[in-house]
PDB file of N, CA, C and O in Angstrom:
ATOM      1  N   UNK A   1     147.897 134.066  82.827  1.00  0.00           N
ATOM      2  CA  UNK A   1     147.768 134.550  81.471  1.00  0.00           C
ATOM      3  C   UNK A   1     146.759 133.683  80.735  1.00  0.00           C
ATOM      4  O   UNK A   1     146.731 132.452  80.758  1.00  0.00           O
ATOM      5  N   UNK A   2     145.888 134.537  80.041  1.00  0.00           N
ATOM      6  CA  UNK A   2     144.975 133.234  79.384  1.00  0.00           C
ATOM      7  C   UNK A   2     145.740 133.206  78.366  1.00  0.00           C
ATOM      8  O   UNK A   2     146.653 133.917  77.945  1.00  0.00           O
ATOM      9  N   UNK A   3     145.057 131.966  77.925  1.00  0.00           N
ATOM     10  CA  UNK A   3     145.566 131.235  76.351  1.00  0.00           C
ATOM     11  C   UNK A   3     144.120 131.228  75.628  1.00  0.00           C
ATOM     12  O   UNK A   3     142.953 131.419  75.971  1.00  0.00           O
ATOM     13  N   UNK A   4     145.089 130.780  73.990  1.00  0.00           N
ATOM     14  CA  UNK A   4     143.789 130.681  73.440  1.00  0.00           C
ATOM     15  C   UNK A   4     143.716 129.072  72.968  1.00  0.00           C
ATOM     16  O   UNK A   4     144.569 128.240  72.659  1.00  0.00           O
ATOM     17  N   UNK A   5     142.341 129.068  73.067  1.00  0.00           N
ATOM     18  CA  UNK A   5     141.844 127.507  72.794  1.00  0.00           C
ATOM     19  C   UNK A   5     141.541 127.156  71.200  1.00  0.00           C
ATOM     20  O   UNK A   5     140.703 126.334  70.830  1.00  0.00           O
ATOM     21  N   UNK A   6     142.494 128.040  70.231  1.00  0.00           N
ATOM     22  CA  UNK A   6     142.039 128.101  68.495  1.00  0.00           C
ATOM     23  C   UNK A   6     143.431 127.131  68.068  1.00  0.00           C
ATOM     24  O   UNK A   6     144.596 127.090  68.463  1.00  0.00           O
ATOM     25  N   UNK A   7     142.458 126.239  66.836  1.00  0.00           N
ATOM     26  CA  UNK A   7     143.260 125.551  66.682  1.00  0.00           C
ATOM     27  C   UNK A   7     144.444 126.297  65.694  1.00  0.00           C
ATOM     28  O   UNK A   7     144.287 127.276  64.965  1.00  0.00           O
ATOM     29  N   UNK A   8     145.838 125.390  65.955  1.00  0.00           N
ATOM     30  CA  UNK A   8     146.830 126.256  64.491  1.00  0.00           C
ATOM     31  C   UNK A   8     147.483 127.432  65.123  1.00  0.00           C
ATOM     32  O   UNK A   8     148.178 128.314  64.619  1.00  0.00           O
ATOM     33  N   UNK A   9     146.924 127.150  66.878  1.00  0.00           N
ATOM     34  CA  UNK A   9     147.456 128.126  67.550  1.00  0.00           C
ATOM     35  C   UNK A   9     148.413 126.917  68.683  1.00  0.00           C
ATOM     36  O   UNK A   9     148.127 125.722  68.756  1.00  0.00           O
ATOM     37  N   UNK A  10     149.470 127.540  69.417  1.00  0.00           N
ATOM     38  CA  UNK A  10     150.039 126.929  70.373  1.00  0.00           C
ATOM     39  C   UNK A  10     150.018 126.723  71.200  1.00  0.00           C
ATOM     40  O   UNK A  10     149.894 127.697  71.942  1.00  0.00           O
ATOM     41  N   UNK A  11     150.120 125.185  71.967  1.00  0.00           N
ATOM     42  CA  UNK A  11     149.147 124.582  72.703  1.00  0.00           C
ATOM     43  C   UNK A  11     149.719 124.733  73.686  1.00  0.00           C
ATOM     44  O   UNK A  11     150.816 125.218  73.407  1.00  0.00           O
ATOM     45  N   UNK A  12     149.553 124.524  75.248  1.00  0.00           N
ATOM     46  CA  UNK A  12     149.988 124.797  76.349  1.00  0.00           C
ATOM     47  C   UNK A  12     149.462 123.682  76.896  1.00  0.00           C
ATOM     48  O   UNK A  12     148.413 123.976  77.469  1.00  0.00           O
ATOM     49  N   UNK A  13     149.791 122.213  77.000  1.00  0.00           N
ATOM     50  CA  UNK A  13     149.336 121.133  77.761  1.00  0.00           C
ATOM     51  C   UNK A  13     148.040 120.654  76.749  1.00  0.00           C
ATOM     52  O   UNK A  13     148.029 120.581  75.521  1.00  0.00           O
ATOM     53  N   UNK A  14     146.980 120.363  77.708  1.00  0.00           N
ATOM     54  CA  UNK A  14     146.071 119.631  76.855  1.00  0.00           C
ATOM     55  C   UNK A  14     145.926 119.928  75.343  1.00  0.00           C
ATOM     56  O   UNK A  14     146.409 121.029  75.079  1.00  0.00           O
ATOM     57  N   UNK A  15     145.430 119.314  74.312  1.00  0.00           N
ATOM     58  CA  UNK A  15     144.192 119.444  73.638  1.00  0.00           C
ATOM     59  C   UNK A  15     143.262 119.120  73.878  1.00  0.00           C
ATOM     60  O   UNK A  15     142.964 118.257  74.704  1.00  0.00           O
ATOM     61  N   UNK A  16     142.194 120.091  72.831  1.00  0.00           N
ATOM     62  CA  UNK A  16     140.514 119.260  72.803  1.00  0.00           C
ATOM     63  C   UNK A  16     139.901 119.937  74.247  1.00  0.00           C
ATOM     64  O   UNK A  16     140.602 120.714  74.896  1.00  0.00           O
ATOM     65  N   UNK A  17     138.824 119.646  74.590  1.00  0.00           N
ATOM     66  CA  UNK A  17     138.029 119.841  75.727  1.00  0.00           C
ATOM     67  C   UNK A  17     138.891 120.158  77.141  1.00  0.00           C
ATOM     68  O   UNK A  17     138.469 120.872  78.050  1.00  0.00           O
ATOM     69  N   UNK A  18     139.649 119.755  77.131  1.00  0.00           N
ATOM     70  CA  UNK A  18     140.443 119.726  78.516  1.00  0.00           C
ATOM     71  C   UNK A  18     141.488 120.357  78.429  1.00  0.00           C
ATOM     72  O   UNK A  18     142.407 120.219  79.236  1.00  0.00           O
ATOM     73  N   UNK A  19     141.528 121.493  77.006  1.00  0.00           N
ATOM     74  CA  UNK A  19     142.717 122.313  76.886  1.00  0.00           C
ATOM     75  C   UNK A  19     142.942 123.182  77.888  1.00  0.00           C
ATOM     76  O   UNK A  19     141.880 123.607  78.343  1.00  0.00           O
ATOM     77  N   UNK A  20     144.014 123.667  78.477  1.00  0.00           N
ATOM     78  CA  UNK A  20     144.207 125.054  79.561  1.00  0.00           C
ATOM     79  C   UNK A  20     143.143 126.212  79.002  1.00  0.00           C
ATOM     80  O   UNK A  20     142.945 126.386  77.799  1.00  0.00           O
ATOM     81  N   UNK A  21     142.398 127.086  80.204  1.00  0.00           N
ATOM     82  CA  UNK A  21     142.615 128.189  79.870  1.00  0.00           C
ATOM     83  C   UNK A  21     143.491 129.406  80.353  1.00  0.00           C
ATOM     84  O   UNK A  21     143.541 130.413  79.647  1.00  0.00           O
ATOM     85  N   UNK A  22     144.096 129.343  81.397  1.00  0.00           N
ATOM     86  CA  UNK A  22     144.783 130.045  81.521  1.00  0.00           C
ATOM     87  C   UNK A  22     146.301 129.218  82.349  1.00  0.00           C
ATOM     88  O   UNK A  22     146.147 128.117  82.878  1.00  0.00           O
ATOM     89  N   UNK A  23     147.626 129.884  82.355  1.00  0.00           N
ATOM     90  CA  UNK A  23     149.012 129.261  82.229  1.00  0.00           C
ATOM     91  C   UNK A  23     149.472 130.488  83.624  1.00  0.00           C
ATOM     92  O   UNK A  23     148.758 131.421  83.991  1.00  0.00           O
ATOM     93  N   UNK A  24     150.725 130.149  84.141  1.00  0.00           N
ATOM     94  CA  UNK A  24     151.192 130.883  84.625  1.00  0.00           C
ATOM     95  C   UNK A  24     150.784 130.813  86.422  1.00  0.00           C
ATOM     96  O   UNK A  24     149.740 130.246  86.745  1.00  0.00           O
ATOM     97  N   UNK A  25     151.506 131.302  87.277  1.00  0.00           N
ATOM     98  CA  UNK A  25     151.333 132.576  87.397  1.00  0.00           C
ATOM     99  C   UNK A  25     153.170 133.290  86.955  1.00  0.00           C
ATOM    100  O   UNK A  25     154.209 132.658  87.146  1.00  0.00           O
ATOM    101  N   UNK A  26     153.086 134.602  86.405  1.00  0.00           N
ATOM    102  CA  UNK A  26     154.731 134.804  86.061  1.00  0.00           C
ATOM    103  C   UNK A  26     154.479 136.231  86.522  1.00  0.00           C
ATOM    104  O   UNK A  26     153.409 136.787  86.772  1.00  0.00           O
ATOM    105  N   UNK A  27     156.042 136.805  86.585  1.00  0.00           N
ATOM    106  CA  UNK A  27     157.113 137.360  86.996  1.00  0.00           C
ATOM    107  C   UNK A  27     156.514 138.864  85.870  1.00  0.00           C
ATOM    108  O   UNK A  27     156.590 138.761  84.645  1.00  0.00           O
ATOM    109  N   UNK A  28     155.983 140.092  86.515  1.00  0.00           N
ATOM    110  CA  UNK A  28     156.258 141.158  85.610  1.00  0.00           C
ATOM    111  C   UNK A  28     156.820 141.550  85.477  1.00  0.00           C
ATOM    112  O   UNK A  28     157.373 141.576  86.577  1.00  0.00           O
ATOM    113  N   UNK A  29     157.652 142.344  84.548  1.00  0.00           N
ATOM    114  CA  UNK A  29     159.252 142.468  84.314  1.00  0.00           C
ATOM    115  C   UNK A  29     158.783 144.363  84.685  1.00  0.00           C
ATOM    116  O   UNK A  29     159.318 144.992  85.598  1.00  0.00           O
ATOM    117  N   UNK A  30     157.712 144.957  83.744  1.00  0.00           N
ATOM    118  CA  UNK A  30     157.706 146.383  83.814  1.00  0.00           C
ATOM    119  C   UNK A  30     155.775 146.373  83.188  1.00  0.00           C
ATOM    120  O   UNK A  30     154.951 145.542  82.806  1.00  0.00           O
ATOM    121  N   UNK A  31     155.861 147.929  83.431  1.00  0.00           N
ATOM    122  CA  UNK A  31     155.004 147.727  82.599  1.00  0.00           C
ATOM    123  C   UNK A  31     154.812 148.633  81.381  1.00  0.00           C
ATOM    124  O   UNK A  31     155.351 149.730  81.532  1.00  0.00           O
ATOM    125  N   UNK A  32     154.186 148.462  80.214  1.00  0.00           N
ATOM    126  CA  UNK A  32     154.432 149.125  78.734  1.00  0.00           C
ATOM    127  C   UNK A  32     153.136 149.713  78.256  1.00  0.00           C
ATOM    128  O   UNK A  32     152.174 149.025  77.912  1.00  0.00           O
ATOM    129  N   UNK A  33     153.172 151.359  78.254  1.00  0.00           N
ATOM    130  CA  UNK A  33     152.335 152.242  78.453  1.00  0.00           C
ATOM    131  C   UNK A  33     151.274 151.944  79.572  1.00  0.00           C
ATOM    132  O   UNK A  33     151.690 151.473  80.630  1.00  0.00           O
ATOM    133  N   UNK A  34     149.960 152.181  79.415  1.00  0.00           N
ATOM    134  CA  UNK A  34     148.837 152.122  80.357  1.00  0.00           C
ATOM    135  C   UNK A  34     148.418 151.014  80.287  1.00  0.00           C
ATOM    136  O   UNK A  34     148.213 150.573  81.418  1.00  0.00           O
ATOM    137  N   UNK A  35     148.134 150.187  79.363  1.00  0.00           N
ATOM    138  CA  UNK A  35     147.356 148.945  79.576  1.00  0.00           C
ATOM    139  C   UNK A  35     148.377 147.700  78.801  1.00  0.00           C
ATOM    140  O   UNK A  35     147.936 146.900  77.976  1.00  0.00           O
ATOM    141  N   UNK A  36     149.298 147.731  79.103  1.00  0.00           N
ATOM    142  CA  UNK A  36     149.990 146.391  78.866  1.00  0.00           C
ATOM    143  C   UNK A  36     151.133 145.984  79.557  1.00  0.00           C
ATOM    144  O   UNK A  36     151.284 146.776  80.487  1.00  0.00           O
ATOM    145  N   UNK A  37     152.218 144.937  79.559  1.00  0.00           N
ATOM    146  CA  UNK A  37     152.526 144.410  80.545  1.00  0.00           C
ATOM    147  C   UNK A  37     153.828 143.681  80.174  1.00  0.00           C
ATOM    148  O   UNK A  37     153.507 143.007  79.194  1.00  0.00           O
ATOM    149  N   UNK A  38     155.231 143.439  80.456  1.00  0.00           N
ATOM    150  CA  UNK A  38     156.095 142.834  80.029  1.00  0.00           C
ATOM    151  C   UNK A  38     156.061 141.600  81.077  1.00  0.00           C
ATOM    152  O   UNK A  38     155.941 141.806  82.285  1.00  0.00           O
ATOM    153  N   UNK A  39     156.194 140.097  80.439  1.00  0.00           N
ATOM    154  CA  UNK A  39     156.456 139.369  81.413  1.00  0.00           C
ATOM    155  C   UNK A  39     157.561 138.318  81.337  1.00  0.00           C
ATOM    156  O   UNK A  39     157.847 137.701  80.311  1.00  0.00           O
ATOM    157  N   UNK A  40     158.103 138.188  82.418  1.00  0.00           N
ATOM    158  CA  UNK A  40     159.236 136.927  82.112  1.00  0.00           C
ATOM    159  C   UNK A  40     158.399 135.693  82.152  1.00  0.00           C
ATOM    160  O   UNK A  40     157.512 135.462  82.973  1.00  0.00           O
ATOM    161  N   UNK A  41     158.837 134.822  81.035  1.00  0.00           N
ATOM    162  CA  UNK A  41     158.760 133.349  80.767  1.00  0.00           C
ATOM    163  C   UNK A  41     159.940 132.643  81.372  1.00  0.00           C
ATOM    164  O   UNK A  41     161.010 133.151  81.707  1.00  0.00           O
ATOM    165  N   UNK A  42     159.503 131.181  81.471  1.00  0.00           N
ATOM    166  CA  UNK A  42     160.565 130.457  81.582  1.00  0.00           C
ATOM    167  C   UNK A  42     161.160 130.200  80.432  1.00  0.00           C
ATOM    168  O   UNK A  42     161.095 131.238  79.772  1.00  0.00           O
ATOM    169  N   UNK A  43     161.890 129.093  79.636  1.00  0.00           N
ATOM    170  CA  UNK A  43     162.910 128.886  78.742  1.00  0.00           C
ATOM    171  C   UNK A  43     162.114 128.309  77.666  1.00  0.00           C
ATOM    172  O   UNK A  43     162.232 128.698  76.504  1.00  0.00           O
ATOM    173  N   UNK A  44     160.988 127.031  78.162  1.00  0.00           N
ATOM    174  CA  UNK A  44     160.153 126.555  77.247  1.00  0.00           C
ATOM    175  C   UNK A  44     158.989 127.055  76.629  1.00  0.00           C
ATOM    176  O   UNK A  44     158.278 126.321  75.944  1.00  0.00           O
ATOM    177  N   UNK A  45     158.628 128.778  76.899  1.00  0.00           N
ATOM    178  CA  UNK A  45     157.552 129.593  76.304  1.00  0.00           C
ATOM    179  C   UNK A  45     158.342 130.602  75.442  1.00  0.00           C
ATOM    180  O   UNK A  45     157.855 131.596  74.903  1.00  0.00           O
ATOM    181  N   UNK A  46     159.547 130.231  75.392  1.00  0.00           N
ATOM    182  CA  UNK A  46     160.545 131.208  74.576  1.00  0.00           C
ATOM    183  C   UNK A  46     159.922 131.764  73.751  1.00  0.00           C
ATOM    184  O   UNK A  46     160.047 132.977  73.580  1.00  0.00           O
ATOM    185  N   UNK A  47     159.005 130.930  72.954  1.00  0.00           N
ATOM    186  CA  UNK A  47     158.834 131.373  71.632  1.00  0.00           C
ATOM    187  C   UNK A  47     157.299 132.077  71.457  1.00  0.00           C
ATOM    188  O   UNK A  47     156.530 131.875  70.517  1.00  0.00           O
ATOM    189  N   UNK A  48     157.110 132.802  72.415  1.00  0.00           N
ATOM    190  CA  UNK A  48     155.917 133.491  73.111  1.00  0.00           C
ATOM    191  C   UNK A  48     156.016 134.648  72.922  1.00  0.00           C
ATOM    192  O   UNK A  48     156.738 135.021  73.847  1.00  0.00           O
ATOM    193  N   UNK A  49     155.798 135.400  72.395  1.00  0.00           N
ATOM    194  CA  UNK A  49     155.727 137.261  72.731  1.00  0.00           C
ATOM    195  C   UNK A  49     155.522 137.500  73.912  1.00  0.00           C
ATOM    196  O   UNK A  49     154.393 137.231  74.323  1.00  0.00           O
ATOM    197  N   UNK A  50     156.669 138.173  75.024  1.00  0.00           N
ATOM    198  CA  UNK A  50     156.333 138.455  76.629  1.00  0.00           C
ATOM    199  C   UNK A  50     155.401 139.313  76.351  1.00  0.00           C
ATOM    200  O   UNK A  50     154.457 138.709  76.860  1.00  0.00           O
ATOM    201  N   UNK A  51     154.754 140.668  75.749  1.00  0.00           N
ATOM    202  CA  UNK A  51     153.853 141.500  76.336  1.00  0.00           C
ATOM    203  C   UNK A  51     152.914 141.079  75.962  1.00  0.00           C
ATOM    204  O   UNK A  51     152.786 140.343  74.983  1.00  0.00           O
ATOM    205  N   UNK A  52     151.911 141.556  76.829  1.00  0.00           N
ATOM    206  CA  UNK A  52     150.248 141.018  76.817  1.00  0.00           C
ATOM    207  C   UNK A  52     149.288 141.971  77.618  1.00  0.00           C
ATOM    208  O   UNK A  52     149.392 142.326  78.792  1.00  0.00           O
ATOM    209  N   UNK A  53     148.288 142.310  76.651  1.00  0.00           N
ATOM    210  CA  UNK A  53     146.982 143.594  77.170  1.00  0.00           C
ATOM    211  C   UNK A  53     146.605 143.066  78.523  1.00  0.00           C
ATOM    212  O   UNK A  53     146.573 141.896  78.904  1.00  0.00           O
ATOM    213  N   UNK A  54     146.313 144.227  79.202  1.00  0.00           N
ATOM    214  CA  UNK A  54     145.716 143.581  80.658  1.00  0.00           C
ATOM    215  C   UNK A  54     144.250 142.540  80.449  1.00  0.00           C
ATOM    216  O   UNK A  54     143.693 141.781  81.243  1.00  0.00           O
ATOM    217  N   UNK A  55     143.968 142.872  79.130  1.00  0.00           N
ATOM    218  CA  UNK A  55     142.494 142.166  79.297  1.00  0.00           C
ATOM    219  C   UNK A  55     142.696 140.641  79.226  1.00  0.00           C
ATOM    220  O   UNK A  55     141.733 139.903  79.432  1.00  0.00           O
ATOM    221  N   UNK A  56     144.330 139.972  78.844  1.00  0.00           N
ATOM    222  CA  UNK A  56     144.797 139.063  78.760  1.00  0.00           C
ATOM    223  C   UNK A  56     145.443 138.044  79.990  1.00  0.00           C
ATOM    224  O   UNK A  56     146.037 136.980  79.818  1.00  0.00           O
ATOM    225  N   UNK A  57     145.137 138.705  81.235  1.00  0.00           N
ATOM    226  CA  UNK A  57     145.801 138.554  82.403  1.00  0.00           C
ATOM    227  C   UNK A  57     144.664 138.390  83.881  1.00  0.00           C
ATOM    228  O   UNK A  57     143.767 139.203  84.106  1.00  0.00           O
ATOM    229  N   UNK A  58     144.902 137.407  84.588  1.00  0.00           N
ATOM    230  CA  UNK A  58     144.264 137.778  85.591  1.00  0.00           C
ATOM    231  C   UNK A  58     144.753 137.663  86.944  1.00  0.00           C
ATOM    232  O   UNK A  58     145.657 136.898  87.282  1.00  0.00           O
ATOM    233  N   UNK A  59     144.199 138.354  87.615  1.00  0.00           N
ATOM    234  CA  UNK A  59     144.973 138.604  89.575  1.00  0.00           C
ATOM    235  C   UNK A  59     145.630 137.533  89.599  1.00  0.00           C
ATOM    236  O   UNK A  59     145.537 136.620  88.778  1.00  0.00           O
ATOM    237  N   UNK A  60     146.192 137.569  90.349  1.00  0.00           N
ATOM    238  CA  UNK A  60     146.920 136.301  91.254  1.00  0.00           C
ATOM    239  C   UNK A  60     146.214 136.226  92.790  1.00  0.00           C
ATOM    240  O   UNK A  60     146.592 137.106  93.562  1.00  0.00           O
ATOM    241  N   UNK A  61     145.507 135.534  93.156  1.00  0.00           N
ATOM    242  CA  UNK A  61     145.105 135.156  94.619  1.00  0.00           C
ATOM    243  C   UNK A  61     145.918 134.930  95.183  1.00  0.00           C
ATOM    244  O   UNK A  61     145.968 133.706  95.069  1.00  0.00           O
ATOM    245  N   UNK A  62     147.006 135.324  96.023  1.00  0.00           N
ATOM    246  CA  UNK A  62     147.834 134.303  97.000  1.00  0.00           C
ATOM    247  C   UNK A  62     147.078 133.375  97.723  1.00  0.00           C
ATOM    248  O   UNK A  62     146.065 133.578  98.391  1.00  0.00           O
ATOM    249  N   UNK A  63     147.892 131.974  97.443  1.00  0.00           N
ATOM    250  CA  UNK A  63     147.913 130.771  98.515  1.00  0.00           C
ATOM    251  C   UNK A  63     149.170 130.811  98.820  1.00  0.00           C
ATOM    252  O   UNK A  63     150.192 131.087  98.190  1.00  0.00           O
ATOM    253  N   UNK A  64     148.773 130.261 100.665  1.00  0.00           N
ATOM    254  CA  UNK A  64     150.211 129.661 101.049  1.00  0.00           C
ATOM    255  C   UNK A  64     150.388 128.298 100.567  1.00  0.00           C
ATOM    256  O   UNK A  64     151.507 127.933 100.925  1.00  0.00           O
ATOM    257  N   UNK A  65     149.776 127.358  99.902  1.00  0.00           N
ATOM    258  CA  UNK A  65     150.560 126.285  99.532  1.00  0.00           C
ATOM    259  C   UNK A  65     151.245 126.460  98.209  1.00  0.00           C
ATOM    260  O   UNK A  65     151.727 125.452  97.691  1.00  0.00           O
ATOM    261  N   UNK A  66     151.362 127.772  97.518  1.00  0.00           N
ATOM    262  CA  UNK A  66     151.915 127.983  96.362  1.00  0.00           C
ATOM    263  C   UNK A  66     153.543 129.002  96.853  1.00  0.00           C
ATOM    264  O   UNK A  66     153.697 130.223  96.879  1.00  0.00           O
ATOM    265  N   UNK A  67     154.406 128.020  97.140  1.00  0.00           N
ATOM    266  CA  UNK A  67     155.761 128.065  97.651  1.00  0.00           C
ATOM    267  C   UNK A  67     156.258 127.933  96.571  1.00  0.00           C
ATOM    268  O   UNK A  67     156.014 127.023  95.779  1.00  0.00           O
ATOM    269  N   UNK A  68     157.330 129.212  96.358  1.00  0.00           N
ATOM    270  CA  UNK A  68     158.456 129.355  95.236  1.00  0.00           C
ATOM    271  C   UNK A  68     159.931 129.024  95.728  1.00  0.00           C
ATOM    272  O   UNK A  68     160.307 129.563  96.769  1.00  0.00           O
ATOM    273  N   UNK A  69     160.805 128.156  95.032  1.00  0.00           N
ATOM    274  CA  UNK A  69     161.629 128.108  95.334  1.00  0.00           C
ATOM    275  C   UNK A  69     162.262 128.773  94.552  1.00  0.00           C
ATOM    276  O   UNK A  69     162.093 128.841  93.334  1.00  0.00           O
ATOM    277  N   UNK A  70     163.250 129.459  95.378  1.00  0.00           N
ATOM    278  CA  UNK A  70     164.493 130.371  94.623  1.00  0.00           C
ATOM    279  C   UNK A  70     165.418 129.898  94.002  1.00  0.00           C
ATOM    280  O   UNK A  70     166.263 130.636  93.495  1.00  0.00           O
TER     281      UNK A  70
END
C-alpha cells in the first residue's frame, strides 16, 4: 500500500528523506465495486481507513524468503 510522504499526515516508520513509501504486504478482505479494495490491518494501523483505490496499491511479487507464520 503506498503511503503518503505529506506532512500532518500519519507516519508509518521513518520521517524526513527516509520516510516509507509503501507499507504492507496485507490480507484482502473483498473487493468494493470495480476499482477499490477492502483490506485487513493489523491492530496498530487501526486507525487507518481499510479501503483503498487500486491506484493506491501495488502487486505483490512472491519471495520464498517472505514466510508467514500462522
Amino acid at each position: 500500500m503506498r503511503v503518503s510522504p505529506m506532512k500532518g499526515i500519519l507516519h508509518f516508520g521513518w520521517k524526513g528523506k527516509l520516510s516509507l513509501m509503501f507499507i504492507g504486504p496485507f490480507e484482502i478482505l473483498e473487493k468494493v465495486g470495480q476499482m477499490a479494495y477492502h483490506l485487513v490491518f493489523p491492530l496498530d494501523l487501526s486507525s487507518v481507513h481499510p479501503i483503498f483505490h487500486v491506484s493506491m496499491l501495488r502487486k505483490y511479487v512472491h519471495n520464498p524468503s517472505h514466510v508467514i507464520q500462522l
